[in-house]
C-alpha positions as CSV (number, residue, x, y, z in Angstrom):
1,X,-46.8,8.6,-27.3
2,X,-45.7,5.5,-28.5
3,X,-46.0,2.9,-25.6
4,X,-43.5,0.5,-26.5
5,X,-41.0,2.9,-26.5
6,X,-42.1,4.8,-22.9
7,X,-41.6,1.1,-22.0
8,X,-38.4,0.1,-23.3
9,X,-37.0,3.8,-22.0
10,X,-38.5,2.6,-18.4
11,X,-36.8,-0.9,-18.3
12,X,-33.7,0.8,-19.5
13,X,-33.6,3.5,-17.0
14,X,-34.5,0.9,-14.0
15,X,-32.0,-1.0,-15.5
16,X,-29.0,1.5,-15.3
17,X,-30.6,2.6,-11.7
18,X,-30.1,-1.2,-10.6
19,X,-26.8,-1.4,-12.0
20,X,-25.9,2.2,-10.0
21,X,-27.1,0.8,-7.0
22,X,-25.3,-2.6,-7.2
23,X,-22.6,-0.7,-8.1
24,X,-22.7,1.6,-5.3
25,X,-23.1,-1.0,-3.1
26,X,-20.4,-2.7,-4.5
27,X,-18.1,0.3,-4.2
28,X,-18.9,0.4,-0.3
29,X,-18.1,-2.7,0.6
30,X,-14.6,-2.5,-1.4
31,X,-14.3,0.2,0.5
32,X,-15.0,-1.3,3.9
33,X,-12.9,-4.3,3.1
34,X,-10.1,-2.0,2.2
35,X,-10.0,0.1,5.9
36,X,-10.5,-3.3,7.7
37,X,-7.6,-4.8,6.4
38,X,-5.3,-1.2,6.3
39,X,-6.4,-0.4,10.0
40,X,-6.0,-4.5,11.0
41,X,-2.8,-4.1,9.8
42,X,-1.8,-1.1,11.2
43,X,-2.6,-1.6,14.9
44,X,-1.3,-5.4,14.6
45,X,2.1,-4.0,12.7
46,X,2.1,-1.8,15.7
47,X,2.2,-4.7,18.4
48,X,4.7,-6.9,16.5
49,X,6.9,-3.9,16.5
50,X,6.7,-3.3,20.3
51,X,7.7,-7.6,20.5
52,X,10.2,-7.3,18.1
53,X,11.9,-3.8,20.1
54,X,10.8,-4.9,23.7
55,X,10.0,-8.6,23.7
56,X,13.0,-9.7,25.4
57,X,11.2,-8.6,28.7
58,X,8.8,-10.6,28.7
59,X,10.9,-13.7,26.7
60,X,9.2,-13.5,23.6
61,X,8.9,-16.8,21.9
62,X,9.9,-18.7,25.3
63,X,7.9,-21.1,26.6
64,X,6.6,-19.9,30.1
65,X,8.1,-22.5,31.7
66,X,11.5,-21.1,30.7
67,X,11.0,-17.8,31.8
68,X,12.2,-15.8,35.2
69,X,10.0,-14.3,37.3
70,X,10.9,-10.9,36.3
71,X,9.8,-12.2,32.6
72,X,6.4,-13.5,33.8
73,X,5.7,-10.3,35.3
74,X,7.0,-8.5,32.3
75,X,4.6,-11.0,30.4
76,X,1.3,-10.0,32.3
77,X,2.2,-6.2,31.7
78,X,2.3,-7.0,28.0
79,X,-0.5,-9.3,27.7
80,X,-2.8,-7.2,29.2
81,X,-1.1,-4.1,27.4
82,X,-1.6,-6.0,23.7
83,X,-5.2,-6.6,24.7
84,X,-6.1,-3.2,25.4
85,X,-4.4,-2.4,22.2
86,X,-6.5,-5.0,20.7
87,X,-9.7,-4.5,22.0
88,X,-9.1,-0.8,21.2
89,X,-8.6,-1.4,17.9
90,X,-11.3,-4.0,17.2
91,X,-14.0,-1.1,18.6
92,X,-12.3,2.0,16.6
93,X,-12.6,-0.9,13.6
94,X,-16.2,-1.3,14.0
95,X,-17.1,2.0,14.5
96,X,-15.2,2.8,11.2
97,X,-17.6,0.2,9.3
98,X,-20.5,1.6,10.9
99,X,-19.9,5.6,9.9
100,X,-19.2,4.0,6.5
101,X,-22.8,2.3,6.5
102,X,-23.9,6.3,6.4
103,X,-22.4,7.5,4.0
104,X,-23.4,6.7,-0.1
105,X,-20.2,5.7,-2.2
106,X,-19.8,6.0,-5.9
107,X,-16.4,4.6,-7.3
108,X,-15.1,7.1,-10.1
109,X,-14.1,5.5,-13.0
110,X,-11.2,6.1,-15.4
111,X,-12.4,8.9,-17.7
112,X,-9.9,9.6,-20.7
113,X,-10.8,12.1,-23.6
114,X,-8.6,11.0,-26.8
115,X,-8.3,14.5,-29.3
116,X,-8.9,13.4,-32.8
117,X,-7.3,15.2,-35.4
């Protein structure tokens, strides 16, 4: 067996397994970066919704000076409503990025066979 060539087959092959890995890697944390901002955007979509539909309650965009008291209690109901939402959100988020630290994540890539004539 010729050495060199067990050799050069070895560095090649923990080559291409480095390159998998990195590329795994790679793959999930695109992949975690991706849910965070989708599932950011959709529980923080959901609350600017709820201000834009029920905000007048609570004066939305009022100093809190300038509110009634019916507003300021309207205003404690939501604050404390949008945190819950929040902190819900921030833990289902985490928990998310943590089940994805399980799993191993290989990215497919575009595969096209071209018929030659």
């Amino acid at each position: 067996m010729d050495k060199g060539n067990y050799y050069d087959r070895r560095k090649k092959f923990d080559n291409d397994s480095y390159r998998s890995n990195a590329g795994n890697e790679y793959a999930k944390n695109k992949i975690k970066k991706t849910s965070q901002t989708k599932l950011k955007t959709a529980f923080i979509g959901a609350i600017d919704r709820f201000e834009e539909s029920f905000g007048h309650l609570w004066g939305h965009g009022l100093d809190y000076s300038e509110l009634s008291s019916e507003q300021k209690r309207w205003r404690e109901v939501w604050i404390n409503c949008r945190d819950n939402v929040l902190d819900n959100g921030n833990d289902q988020l985490r928990s998310l990025l943590k089940e994805i630290e399980g799993y191993n994540i290989t990215k497919n890539r575009y595969h096209v066979d071209i018929p030659v004539n």
